[in-house]
Biopython code that builds the backbone (N, CA, C, O; Angstrom):
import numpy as np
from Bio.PDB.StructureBuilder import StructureBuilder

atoms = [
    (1, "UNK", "N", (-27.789, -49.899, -71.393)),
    (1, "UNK", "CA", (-28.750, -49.020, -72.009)),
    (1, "UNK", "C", (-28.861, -47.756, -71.174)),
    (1, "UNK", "O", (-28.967, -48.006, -69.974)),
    (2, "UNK", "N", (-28.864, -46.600, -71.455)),
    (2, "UNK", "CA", (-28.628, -45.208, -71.106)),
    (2, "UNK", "C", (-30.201, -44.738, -71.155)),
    (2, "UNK", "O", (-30.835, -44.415, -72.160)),
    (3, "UNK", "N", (-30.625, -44.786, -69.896)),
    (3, "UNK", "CA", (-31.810, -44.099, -69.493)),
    (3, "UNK", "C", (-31.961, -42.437, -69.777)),
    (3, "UNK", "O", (-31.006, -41.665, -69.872)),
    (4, "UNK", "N", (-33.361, -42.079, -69.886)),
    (4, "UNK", "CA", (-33.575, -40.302, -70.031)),
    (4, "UNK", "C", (-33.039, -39.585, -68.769)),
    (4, "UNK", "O", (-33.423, -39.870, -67.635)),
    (5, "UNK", "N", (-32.183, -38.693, -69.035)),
    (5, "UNK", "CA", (-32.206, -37.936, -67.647)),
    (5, "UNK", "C", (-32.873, -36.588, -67.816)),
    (5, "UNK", "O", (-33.436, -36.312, -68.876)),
    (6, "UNK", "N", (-32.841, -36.019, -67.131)),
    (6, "UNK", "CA", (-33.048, -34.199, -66.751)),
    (6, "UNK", "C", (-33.310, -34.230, -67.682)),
    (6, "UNK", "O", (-34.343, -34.751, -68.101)),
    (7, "UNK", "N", (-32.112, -33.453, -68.610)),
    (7, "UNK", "CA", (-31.908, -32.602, -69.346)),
    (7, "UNK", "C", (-32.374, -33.427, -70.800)),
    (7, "UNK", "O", (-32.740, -32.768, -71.773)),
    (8, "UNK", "N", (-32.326, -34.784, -70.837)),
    (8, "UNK", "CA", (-32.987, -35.103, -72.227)),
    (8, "UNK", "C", (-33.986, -34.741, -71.990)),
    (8, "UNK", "O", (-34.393, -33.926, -72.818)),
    (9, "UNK", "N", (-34.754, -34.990, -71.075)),
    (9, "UNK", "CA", (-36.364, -34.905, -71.169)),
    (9, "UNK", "C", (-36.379, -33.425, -70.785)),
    (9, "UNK", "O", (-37.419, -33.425, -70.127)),
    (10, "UNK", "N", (-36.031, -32.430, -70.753)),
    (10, "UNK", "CA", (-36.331, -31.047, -71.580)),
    (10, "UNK", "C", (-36.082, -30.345, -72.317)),
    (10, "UNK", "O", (-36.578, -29.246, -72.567)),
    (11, "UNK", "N", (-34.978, -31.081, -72.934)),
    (11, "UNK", "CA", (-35.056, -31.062, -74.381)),
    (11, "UNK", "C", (-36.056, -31.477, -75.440)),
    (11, "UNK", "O", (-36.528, -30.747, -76.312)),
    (12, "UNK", "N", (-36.311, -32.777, -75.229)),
    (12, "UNK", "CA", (-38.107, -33.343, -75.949)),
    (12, "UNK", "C", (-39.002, -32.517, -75.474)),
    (12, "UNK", "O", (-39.839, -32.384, -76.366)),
    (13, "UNK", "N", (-39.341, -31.785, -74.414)),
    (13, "UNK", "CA", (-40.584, -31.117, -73.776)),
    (13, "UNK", "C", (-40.182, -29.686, -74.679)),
    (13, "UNK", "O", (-41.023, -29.073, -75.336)),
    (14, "UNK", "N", (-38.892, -29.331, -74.587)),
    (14, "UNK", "CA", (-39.026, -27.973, -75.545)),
    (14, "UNK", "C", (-39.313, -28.276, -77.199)),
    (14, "UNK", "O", (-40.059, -27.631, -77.935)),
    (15, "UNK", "N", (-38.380, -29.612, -77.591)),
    (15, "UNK", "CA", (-39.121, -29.987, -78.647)),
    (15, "UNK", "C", (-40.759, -30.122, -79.361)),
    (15, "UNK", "O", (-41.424, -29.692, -80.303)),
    (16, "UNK", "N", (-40.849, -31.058, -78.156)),
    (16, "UNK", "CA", (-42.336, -30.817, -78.601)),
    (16, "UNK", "C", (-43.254, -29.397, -78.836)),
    (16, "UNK", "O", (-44.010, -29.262, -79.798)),
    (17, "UNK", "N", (-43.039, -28.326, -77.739)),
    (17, "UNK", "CA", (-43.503, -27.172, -77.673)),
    (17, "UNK", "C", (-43.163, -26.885, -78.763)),
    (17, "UNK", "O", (-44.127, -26.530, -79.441)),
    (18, "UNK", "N", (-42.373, -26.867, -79.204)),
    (18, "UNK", "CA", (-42.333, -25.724, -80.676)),
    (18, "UNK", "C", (-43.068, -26.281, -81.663)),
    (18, "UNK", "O", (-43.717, -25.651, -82.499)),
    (19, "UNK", "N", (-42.914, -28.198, -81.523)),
    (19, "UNK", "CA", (-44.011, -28.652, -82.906)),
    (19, "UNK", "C", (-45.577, -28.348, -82.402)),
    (19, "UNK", "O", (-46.424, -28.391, -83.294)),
    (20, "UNK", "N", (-45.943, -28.103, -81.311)),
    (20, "UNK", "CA", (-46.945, -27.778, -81.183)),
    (20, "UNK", "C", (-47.106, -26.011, -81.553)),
    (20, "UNK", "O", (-48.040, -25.545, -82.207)),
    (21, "UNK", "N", (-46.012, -25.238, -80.990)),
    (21, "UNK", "CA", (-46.335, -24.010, -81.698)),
    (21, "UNK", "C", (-46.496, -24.160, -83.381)),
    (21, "UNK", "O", (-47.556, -23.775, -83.874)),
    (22, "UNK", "N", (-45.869, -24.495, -83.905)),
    (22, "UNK", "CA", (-46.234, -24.853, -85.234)),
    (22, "UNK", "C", (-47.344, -25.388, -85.703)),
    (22, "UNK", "O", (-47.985, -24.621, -86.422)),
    (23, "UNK", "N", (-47.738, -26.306, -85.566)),
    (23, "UNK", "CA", (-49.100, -26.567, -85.498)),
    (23, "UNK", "C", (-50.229, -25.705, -85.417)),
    (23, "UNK", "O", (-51.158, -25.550, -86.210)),
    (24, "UNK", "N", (-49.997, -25.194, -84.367)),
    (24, "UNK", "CA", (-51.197, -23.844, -84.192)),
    (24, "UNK", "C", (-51.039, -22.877, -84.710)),
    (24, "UNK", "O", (-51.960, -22.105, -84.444)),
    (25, "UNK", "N", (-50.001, -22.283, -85.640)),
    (25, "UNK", "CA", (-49.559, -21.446, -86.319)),
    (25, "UNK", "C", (-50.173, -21.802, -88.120)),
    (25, "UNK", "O", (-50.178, -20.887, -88.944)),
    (26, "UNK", "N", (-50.545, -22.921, -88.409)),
    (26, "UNK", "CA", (-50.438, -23.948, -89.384)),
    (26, "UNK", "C", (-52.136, -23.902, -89.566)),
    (26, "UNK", "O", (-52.756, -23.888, -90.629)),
    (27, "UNK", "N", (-52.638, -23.884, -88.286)),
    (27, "UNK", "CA", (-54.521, -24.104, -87.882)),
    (27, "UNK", "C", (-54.474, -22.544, -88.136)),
    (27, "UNK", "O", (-55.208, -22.475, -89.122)),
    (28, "UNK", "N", (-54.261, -21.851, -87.992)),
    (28, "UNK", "CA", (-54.491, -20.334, -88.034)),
    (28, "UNK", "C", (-54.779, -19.779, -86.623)),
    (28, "UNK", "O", (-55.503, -18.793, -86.482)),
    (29, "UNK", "N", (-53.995, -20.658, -85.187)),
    (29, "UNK", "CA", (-54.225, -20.266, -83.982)),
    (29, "UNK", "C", (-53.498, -18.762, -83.777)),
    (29, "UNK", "O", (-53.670, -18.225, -82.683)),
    (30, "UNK", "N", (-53.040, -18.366, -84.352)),
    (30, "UNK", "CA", (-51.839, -17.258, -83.868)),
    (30, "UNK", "C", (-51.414, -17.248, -82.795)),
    (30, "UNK", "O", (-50.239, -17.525, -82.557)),
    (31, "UNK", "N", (-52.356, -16.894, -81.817)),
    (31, "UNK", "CA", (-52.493, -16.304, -80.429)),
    (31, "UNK", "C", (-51.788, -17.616, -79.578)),
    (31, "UNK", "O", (-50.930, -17.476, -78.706)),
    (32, "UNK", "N", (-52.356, -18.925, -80.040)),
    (32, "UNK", "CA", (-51.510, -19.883, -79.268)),
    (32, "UNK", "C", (-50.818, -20.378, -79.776)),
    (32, "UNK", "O", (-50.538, -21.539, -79.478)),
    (33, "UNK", "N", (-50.188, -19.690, -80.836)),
    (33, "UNK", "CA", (-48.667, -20.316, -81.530)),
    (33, "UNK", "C", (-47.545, -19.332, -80.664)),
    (33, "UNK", "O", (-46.466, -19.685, -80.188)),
    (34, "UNK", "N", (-48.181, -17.987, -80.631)),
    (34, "UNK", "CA", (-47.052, -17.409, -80.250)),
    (34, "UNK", "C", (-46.994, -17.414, -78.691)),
    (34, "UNK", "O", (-46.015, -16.852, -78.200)),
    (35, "UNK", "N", (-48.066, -18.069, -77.701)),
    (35, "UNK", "CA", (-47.539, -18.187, -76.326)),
    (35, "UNK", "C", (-47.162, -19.639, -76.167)),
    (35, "UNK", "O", (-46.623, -20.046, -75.138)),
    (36, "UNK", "N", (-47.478, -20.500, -77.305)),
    (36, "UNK", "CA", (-46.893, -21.665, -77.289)),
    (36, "UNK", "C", (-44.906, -21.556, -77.874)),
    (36, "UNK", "O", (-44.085, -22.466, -77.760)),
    (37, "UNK", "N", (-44.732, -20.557, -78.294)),
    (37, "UNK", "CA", (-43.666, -20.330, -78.960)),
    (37, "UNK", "C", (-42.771, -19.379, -77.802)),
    (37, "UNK", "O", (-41.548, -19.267, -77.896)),
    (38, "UNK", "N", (-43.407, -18.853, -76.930)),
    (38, "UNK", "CA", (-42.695, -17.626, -76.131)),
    (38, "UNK", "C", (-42.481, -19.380, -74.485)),
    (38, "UNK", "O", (-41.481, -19.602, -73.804)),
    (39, "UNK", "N", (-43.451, -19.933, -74.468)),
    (39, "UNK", "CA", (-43.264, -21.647, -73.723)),
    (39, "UNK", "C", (-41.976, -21.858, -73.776)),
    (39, "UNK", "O", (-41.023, -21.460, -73.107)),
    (40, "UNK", "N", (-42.117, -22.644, -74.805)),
    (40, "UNK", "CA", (-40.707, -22.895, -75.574)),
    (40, "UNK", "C", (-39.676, -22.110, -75.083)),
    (40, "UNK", "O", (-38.936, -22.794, -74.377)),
    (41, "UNK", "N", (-39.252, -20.718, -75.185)),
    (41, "UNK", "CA", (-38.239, -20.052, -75.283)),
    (41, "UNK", "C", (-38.053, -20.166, -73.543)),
    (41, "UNK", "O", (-36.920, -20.131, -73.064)),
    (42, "UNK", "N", (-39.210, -20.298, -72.711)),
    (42, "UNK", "CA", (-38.575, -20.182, -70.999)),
    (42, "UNK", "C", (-38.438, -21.140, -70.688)),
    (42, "UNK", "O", (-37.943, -21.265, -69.567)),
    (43, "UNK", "N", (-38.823, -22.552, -71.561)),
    (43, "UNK", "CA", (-38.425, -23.755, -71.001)),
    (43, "UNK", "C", (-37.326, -24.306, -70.683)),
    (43, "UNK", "O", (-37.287, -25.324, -69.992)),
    (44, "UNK", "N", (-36.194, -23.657, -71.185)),
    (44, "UNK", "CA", (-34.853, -23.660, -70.819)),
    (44, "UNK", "C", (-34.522, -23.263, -69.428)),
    (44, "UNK", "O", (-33.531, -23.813, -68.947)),
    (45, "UNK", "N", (-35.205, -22.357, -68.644)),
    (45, "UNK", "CA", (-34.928, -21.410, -67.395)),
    (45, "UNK", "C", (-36.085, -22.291, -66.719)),
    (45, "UNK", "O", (-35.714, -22.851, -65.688)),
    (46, "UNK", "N", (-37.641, -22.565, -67.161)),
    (46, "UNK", "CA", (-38.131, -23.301, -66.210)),
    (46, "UNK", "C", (-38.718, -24.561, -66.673)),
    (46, "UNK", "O", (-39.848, -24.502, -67.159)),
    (47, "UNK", "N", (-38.180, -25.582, -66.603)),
    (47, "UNK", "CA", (-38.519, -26.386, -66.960)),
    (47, "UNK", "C", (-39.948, -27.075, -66.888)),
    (47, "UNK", "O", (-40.583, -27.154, -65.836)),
    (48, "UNK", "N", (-40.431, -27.609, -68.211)),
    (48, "UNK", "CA", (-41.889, -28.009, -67.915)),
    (48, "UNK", "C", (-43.024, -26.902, -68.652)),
    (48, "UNK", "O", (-43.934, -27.350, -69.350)),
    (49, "UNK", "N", (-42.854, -25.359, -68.405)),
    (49, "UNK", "CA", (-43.713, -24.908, -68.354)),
    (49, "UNK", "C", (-43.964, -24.943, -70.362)),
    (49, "UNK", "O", (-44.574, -23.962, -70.788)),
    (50, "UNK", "N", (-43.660, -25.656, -71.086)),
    (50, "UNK", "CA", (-44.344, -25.469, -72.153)),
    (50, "UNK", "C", (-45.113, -26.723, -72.762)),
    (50, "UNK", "O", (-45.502, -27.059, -73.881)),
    (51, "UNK", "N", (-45.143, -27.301, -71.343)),
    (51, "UNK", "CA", (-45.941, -28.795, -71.241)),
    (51, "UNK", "C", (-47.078, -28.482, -70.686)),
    (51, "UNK", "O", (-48.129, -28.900, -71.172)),
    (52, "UNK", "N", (-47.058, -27.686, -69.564)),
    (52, "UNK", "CA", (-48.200, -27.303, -68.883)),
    (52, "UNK", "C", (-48.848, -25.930, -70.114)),
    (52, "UNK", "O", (-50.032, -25.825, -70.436)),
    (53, "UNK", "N", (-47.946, -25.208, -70.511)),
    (53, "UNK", "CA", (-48.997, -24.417, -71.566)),
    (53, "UNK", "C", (-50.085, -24.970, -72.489)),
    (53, "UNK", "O", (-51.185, -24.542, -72.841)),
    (54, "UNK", "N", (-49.243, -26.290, -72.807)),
    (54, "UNK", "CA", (-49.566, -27.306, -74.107)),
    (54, "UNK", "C", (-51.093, -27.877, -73.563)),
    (54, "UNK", "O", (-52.073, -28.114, -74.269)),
    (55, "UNK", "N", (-50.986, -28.003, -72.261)),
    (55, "UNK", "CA", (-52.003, -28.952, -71.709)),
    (55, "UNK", "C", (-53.360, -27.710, -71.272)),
    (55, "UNK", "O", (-54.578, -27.882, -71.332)),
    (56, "UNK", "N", (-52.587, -26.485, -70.842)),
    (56, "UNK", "CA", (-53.724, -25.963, -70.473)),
    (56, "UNK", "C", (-54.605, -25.220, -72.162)),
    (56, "UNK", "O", (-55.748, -24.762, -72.181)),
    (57, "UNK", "N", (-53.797, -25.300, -73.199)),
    (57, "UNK", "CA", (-54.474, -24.378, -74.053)),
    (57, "UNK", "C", (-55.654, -25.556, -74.589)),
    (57, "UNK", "O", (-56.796, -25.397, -75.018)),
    (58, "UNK", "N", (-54.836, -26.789, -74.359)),
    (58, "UNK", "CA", (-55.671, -28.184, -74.896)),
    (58, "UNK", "C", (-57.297, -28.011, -74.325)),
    (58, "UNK", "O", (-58.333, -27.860, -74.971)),
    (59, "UNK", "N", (-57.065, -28.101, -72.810)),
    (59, "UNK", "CA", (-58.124, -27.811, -71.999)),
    (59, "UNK", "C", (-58.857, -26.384, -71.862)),
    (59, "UNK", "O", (-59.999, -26.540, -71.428)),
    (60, "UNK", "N", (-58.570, -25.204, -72.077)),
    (60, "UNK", "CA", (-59.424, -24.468, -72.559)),
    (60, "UNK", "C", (-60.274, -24.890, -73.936)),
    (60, "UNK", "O", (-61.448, -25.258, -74.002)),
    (61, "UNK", "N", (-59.386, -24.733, -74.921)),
    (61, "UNK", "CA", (-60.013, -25.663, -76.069)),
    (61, "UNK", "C", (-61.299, -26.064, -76.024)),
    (61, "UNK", "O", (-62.240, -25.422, -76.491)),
    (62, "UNK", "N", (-61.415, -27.754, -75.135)),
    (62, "UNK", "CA", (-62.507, -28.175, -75.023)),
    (62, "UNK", "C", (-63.187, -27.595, -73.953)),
    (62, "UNK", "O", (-64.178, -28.190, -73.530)),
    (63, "UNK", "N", (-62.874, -26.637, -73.477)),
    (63, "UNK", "CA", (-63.773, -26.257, -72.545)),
    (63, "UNK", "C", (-65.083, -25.095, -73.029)),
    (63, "UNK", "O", (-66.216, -24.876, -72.599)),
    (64, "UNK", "N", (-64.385, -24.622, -73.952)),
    (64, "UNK", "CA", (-65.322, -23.996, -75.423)),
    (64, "UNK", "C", (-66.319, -24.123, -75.398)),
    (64, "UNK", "O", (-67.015, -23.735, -76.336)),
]
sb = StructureBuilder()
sb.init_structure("model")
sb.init_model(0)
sb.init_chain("A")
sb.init_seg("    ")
for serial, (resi, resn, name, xyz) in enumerate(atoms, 1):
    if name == "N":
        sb.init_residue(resn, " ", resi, " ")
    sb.init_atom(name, np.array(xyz, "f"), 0.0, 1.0, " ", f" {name:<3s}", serial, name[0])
structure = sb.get_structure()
């Protein structure tokens, strides 16, 4: 059985980012579709950071 390495798991992390940009694009977020969407596009160069976007827009959110 062939475990996740690296590069799968930022591939799913950019995956996910974009279904989450979508999503917020979908709610009428704009503003965090498109830095959830610009995430996405550097997650290739730095990995992670559209996990940590995902998490911090979550937590502003409820911080409301």
């Amino acid at each position: 059985m062939t475990g996740i390495n690296a590069r799968s798991a930022n591939k799913l992390s950019i995956v996910s980012t974009l279904i989450d940009s979508a999503l917020a694009f979908r709610r009428g977020r704009t503003k965090s579709g498109l830095l959830l969407l610009g995430a996405a596009a550097l997650s290739s160069r730095v990995p992670g950071i559209g996990t940590i976007t995902s998490l911090f827009l979550r937590l502003a959110r409820r911080l409301r």
